[in-house]
N, CA, C and O atoms as a GROMACS GRO file, in nm:
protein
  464
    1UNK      N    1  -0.135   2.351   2.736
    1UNK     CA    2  -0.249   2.437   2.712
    1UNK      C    3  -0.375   2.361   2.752
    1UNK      O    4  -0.408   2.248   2.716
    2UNK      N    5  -0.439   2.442   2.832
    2UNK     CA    6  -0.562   2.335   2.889
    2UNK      C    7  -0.683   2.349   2.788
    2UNK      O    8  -0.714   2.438   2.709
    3UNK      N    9  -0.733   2.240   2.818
    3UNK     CA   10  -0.915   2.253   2.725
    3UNK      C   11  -1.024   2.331   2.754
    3UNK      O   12  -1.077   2.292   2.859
    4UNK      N   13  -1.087   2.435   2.700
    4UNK     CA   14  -1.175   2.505   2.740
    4UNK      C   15  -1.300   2.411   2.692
    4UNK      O   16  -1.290   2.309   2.623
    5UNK      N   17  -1.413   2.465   2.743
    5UNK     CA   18  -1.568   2.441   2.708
    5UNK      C   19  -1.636   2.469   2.596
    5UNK      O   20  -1.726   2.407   2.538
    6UNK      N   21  -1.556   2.613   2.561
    6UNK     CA   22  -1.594   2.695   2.460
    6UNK      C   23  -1.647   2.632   2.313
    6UNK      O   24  -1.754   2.655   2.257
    7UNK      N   25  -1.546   2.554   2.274
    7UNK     CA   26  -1.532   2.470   2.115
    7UNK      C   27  -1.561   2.386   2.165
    7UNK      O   28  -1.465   2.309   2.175
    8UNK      N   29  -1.695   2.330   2.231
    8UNK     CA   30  -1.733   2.162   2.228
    8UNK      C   31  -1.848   2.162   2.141
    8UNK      O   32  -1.890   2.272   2.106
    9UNK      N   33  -1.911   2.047   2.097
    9UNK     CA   34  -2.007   2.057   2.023
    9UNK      C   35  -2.156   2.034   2.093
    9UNK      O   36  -2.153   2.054   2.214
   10UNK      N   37  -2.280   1.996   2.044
   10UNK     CA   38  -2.411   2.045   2.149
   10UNK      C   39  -2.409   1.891   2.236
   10UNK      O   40  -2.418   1.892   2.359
   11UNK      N   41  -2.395   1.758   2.156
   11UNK     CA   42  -2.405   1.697   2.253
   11UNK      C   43  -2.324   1.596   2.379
   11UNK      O   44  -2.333   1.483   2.426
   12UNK      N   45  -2.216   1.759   2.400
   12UNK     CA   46  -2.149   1.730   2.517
   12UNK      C   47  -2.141   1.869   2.593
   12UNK      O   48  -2.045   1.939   2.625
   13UNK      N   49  -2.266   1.881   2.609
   13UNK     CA   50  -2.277   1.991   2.689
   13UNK      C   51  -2.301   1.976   2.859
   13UNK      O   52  -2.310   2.062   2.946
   14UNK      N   53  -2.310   1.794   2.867
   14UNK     CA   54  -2.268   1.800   2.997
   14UNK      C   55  -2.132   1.717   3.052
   14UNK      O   56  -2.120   1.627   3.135
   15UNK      N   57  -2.058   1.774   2.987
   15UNK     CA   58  -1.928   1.711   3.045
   15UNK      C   59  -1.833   1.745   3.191
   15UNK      O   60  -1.823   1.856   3.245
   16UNK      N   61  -1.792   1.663   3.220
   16UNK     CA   62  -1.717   1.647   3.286
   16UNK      C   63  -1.582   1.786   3.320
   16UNK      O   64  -1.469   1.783   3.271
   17UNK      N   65  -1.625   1.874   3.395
   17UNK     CA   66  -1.542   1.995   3.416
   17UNK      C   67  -1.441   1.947   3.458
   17UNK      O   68  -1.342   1.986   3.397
   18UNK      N   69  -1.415   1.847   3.572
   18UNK     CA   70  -1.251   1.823   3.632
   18UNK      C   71  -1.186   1.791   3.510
   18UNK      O   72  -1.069   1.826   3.496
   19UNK      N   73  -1.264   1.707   3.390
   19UNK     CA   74  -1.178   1.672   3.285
   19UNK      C   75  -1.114   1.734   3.220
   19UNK      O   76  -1.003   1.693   3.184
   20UNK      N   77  -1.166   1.856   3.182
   20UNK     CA   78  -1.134   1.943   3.062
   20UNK      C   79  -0.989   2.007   3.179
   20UNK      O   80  -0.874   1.978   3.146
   21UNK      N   81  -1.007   2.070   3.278
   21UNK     CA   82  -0.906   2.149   3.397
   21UNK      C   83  -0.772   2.029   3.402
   21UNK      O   84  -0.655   2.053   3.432
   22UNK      N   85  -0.826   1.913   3.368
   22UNK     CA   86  -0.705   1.848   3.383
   22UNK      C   87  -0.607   1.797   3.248
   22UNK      O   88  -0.499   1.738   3.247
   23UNK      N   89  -0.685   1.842   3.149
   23UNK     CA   90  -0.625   1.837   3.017
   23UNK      C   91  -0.638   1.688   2.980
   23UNK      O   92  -0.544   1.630   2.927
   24UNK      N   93  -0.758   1.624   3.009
   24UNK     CA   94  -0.781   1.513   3.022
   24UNK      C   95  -0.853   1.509   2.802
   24UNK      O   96  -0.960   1.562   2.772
   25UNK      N   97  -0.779   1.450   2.715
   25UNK     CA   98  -0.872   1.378   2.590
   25UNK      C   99  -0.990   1.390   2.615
   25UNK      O  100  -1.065   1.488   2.617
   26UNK      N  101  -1.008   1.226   2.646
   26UNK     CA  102  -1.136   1.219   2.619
   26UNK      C  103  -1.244   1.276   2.729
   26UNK      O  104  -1.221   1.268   2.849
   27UNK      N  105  -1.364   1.335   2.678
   27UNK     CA  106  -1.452   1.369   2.714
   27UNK      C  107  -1.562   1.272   2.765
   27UNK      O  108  -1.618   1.202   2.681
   28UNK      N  109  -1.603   1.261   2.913
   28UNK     CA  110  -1.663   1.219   2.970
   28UNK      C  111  -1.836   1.221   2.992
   28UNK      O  112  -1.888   1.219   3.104
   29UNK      N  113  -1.898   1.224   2.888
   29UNK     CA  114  -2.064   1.261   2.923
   29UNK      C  115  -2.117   1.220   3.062
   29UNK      O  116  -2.116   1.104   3.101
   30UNK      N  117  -2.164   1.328   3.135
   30UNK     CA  118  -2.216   1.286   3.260
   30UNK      C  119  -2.347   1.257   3.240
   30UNK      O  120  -2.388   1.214   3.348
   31UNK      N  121  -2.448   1.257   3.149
   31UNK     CA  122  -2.542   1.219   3.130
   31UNK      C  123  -2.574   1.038   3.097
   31UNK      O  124  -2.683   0.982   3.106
   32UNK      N  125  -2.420   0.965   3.051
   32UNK     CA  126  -2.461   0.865   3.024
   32UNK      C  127  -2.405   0.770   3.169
   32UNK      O  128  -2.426   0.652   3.200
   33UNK      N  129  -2.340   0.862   3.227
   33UNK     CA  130  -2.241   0.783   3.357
   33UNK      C  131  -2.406   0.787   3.475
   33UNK      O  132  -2.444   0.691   3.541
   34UNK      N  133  -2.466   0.903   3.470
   34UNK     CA  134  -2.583   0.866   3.540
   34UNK      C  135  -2.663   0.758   3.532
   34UNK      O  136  -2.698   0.682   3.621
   35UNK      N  137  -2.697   0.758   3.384
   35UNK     CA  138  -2.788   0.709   3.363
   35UNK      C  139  -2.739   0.483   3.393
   35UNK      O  140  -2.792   0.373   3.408
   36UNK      N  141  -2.656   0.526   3.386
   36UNK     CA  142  -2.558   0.359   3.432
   36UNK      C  143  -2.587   0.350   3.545
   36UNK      O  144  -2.649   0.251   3.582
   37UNK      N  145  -2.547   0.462   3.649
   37UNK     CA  146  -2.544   0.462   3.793
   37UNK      C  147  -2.749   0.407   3.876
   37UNK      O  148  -2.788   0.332   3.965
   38UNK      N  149  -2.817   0.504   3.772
   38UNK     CA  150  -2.942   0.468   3.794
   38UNK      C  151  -2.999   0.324   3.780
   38UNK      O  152  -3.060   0.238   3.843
   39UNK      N  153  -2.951   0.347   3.675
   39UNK     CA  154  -2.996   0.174   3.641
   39UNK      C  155  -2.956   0.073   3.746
   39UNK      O  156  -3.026   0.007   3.822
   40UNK      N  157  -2.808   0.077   3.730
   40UNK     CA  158  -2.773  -0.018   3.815
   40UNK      C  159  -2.859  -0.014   3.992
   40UNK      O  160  -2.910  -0.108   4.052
   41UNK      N  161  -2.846   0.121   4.031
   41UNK     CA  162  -2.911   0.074   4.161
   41UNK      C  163  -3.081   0.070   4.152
   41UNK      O  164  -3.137   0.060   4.261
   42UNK      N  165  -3.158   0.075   4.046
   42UNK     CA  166  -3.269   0.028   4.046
   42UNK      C  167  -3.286  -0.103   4.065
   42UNK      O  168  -3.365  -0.155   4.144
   43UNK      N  169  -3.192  -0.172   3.972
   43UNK     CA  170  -3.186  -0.341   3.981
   43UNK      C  171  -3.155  -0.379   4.128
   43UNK      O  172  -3.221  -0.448   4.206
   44UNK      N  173  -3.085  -0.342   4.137
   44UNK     CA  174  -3.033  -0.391   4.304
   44UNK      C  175  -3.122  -0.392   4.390
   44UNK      O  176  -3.150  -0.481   4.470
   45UNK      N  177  -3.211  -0.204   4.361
   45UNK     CA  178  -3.329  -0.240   4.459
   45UNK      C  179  -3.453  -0.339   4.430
   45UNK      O  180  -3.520  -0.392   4.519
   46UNK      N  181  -3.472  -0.355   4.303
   46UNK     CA  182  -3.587  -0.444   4.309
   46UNK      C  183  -3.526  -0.603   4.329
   46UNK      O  184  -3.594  -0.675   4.403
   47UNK      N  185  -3.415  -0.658   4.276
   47UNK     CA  186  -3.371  -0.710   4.352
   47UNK      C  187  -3.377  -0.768   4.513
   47UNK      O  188  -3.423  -0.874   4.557
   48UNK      N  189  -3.334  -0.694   4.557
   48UNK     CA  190  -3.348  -0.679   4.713
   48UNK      C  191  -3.499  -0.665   4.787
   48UNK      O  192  -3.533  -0.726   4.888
   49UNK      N  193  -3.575  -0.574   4.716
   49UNK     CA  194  -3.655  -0.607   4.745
   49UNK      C  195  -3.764  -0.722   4.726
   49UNK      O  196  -3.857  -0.745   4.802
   50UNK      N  197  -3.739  -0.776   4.633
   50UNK     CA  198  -3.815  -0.924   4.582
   50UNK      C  199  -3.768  -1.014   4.730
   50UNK      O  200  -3.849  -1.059   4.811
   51UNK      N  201  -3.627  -1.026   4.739
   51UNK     CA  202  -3.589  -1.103   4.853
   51UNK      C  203  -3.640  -1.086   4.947
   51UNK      O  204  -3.690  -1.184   5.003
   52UNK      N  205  -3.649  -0.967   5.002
   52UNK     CA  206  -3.766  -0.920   5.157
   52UNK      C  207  -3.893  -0.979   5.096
   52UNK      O  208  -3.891  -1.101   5.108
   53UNK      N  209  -3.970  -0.947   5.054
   53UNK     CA  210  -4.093  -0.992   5.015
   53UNK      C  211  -4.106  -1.122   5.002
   53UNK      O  212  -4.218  -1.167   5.026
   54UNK      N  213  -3.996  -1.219   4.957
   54UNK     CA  214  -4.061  -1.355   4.941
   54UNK      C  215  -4.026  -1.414   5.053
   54UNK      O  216  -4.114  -1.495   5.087
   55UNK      N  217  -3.917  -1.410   5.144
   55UNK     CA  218  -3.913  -1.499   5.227
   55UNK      C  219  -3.850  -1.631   5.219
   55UNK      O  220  -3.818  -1.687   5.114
   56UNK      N  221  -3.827  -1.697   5.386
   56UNK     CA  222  -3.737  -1.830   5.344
   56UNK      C  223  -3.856  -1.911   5.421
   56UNK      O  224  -3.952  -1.877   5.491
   57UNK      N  225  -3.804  -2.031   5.373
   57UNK     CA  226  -3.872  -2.142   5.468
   57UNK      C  227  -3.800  -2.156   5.607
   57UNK      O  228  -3.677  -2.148   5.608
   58UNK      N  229  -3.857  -2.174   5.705
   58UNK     CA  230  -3.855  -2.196   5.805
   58UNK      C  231  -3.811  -2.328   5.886
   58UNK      O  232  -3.895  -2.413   5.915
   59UNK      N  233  -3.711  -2.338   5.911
   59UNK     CA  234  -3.726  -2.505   5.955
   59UNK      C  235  -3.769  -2.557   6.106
   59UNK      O  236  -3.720  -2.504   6.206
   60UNK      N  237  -3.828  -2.624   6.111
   60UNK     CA  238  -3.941  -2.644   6.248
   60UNK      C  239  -3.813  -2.759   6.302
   60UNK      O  240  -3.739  -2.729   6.396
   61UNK      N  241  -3.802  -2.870   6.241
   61UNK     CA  242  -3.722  -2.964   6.268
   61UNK      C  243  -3.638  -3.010   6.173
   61UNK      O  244  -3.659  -2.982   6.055
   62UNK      N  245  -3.521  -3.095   6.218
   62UNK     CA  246  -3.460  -3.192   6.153
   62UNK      C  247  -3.362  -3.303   6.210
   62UNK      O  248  -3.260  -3.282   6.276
   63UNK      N  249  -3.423  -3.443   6.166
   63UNK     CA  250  -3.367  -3.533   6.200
   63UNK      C  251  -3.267  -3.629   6.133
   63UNK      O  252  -3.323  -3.674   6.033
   64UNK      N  253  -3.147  -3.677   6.146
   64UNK     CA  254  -3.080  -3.731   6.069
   64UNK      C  255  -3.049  -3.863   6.140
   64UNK      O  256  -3.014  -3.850   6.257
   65UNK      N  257  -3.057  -3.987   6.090
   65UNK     CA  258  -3.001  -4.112   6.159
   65UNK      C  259  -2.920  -4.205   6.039
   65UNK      O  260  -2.969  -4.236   5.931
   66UNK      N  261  -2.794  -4.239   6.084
   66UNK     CA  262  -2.710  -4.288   5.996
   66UNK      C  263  -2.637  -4.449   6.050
   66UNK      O  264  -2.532  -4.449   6.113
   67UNK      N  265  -2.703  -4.569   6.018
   67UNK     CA  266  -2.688  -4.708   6.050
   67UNK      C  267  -2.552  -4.796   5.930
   67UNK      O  268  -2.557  -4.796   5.807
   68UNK      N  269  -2.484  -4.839   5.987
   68UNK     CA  270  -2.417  -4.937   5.896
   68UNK      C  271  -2.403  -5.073   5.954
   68UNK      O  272  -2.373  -5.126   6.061
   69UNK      N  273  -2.439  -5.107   5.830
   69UNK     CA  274  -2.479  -5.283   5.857
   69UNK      C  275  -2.317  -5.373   5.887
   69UNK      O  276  -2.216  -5.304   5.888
   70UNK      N  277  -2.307  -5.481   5.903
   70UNK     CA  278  -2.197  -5.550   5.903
   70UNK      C  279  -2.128  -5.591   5.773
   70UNK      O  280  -2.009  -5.624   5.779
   71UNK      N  281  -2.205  -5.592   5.634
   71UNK     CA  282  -2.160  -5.629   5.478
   71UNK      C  283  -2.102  -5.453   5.447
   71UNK      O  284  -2.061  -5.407   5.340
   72UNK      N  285  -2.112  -5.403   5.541
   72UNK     CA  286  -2.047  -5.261   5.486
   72UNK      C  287  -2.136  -5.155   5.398
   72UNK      O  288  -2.092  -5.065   5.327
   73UNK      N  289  -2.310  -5.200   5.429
   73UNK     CA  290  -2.384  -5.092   5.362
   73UNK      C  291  -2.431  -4.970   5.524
   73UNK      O  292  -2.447  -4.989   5.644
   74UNK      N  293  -2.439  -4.830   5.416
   74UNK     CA  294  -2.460  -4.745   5.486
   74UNK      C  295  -2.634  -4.697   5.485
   74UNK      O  296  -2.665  -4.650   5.376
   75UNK      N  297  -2.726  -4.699   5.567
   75UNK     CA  298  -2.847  -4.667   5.532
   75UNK      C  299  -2.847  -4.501   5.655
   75UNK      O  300  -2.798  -4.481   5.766
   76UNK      N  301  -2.927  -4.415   5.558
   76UNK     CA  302  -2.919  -4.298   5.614
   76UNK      C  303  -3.088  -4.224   5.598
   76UNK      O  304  -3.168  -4.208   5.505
   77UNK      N  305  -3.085  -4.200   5.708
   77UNK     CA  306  -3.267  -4.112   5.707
   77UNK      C  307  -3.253  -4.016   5.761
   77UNK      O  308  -3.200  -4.009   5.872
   78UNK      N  309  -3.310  -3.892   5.679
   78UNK     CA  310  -3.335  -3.767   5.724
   78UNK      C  311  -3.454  -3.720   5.731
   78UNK      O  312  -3.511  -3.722   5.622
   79UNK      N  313  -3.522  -3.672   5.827
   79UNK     CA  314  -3.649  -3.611   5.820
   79UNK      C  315  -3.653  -3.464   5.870
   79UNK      O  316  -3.613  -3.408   5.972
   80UNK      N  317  -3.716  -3.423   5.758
   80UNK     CA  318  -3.715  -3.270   5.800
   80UNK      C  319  -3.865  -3.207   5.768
   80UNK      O  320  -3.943  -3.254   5.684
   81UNK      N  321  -3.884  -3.115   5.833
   81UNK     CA  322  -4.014  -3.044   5.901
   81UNK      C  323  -3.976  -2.851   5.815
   81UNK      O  324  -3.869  -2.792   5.827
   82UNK      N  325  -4.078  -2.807   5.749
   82UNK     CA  326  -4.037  -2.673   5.702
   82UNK      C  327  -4.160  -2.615   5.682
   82UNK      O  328  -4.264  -2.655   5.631
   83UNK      N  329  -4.118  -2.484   5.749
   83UNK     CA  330  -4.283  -2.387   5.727
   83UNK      C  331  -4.264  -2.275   5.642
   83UNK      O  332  -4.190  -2.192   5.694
   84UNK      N  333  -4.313  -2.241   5.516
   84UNK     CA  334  -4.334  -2.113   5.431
   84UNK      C  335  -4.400  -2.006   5.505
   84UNK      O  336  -4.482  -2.020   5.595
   85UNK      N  337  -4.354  -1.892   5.455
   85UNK     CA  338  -4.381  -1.800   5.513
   85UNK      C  339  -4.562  -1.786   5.485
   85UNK      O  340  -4.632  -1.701   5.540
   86UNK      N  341  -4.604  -1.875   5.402
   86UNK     CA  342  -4.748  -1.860   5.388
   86UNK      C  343  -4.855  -1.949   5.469
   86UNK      O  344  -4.978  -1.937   5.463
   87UNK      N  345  -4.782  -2.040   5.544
   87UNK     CA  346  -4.794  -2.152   5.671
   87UNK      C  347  -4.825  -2.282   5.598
   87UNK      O  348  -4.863  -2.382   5.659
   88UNK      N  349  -4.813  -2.278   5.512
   88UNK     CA  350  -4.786  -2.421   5.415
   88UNK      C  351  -4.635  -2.500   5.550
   88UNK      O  352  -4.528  -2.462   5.598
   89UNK      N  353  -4.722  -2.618   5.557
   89UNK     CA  354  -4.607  -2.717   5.635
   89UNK      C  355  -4.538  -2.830   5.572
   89UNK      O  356  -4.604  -2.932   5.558
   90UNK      N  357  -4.398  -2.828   5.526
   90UNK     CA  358  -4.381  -2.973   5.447
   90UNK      C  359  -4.305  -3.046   5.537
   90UNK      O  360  -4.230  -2.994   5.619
   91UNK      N  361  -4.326  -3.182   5.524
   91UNK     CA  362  -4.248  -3.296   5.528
   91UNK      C  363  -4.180  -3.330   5.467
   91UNK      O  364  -4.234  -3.382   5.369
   92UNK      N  365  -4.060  -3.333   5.465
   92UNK     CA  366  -3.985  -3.421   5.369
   92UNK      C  367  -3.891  -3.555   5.451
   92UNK      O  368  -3.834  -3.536   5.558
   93UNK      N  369  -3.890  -3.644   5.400
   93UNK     CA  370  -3.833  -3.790   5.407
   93UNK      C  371  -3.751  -3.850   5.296
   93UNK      O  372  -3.789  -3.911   5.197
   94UNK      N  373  -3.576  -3.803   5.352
   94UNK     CA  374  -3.523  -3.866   5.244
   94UNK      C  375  -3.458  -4.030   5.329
   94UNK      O  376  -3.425  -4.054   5.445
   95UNK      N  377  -3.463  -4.099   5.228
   95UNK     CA  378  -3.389  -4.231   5.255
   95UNK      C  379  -3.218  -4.272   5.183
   95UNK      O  380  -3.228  -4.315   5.068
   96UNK      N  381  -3.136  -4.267   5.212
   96UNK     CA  382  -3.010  -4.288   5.115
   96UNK      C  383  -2.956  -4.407   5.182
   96UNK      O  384  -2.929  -4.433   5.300
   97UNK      N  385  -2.947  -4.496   5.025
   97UNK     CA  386  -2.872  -4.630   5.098
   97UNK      C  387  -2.712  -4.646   5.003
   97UNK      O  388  -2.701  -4.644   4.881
   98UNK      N  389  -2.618  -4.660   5.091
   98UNK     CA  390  -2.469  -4.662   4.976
   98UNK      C  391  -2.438  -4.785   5.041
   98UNK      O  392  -2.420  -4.799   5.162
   99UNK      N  393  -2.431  -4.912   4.910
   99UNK     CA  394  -2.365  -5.036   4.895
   99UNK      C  395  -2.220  -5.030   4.903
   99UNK      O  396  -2.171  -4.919   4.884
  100UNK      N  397  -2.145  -5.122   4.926
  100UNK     CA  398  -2.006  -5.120   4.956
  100UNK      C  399  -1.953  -5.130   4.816
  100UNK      O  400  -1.834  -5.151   4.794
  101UNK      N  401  -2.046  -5.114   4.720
  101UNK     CA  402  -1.948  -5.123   4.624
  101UNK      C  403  -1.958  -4.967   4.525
  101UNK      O  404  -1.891  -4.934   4.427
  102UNK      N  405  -2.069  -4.896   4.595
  102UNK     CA  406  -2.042  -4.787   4.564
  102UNK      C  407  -2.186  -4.717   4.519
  102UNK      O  408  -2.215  -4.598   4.510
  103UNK      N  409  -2.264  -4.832   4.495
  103UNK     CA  410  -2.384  -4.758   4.427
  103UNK      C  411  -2.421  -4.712   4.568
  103UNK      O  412  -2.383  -4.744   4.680
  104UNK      N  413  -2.530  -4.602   4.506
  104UNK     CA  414  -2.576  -4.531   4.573
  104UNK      C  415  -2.679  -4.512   4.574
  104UNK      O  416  -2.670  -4.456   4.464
  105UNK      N  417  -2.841  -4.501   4.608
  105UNK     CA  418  -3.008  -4.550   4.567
  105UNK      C  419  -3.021  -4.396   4.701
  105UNK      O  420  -2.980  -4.384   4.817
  106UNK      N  421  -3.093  -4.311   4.613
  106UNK     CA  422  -3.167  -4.221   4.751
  106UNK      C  423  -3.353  -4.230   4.680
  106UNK      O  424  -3.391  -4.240   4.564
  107UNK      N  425  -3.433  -4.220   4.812
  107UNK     CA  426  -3.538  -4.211   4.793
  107UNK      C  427  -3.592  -4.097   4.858
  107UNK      O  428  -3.550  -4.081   4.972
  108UNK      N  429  -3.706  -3.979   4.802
  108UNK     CA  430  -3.693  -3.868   4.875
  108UNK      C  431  -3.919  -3.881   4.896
  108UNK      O  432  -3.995  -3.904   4.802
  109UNK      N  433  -3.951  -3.862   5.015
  109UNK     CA  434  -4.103  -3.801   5.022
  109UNK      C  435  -4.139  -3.715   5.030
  109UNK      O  436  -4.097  -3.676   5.139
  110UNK      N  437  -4.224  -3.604   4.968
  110UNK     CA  438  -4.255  -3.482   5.082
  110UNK      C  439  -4.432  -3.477   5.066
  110UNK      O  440  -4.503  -3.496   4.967
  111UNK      N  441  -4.459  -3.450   5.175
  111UNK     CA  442  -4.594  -3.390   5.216
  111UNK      C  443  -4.635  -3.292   5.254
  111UNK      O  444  -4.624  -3.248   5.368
  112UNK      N  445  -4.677  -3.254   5.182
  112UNK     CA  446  -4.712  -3.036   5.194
  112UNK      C  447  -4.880  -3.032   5.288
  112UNK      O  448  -4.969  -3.094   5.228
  113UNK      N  449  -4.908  -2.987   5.380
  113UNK     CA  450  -5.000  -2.953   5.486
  113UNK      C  451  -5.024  -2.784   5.464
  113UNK      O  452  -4.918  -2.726   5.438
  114UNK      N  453  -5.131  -2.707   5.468
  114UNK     CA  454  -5.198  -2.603   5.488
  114UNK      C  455  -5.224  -2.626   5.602
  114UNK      O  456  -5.252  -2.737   5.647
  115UNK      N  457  -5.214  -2.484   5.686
  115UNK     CA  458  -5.270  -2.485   5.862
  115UNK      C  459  -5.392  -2.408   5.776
  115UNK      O  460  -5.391  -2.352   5.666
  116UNK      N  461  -5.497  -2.431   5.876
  116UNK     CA  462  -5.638  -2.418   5.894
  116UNK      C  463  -5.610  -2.262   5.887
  116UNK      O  464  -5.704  -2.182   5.897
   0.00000   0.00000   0.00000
């Protein structure tokens, strides 16, 4: 015997018609399945849109040079060059030195430049 509409009470007056035709229990409110659906893709869009709007840094350059000595230490320099989407220019200068016995010492610079 299938479920009619008839005997529901007021606040499921927007239910789910395939449900009831399919002799489906429980009753499905389509008012709260929207309101999930909305939400969720609001977040997504502001989300997404925050990401367009802010932007990545840019990388202009990068240099890496990696020396090992004869006692078995490794000295390593990277220099890298990066532009914000607001034309802020940084420098950064890292230094990493690994001893043969394991320690490890990094030293990092950066210098942030405004273009005119």
């Amino acid at each position: 015997m299938p479920i009619t509409s008839e005997g529901l009470a007021e606040p499921y007056t927007g239910f789910c018609p395939n449900a009831v035709e399919e002799g489906i229990v429980e009753i499905l409110p389509m008012k709260h399945i929207n309101q999930r659906k909305l939400f969720t893709l609001a977040a997504a869009s502001v989300l997404g849109f925050s990401l367009l709007t802010v932007g990545c840094d840019k990388t202009v350059s990068q240099t890496e040079e990696t020396k090992v000595k004869d006692d078995g230490t490794v000295k390593s320099k990277e220099k890298t060059v990066t532009e914000s989407p607001d034309g802020t220019i940084n420098k950064t200068e890292t230094k990493k030195t690994t001893e043969p016995t394991g320690e490890t010492k990094v030293e990092s610079k950066t210098v942030s430049t405004n273009k005119p």
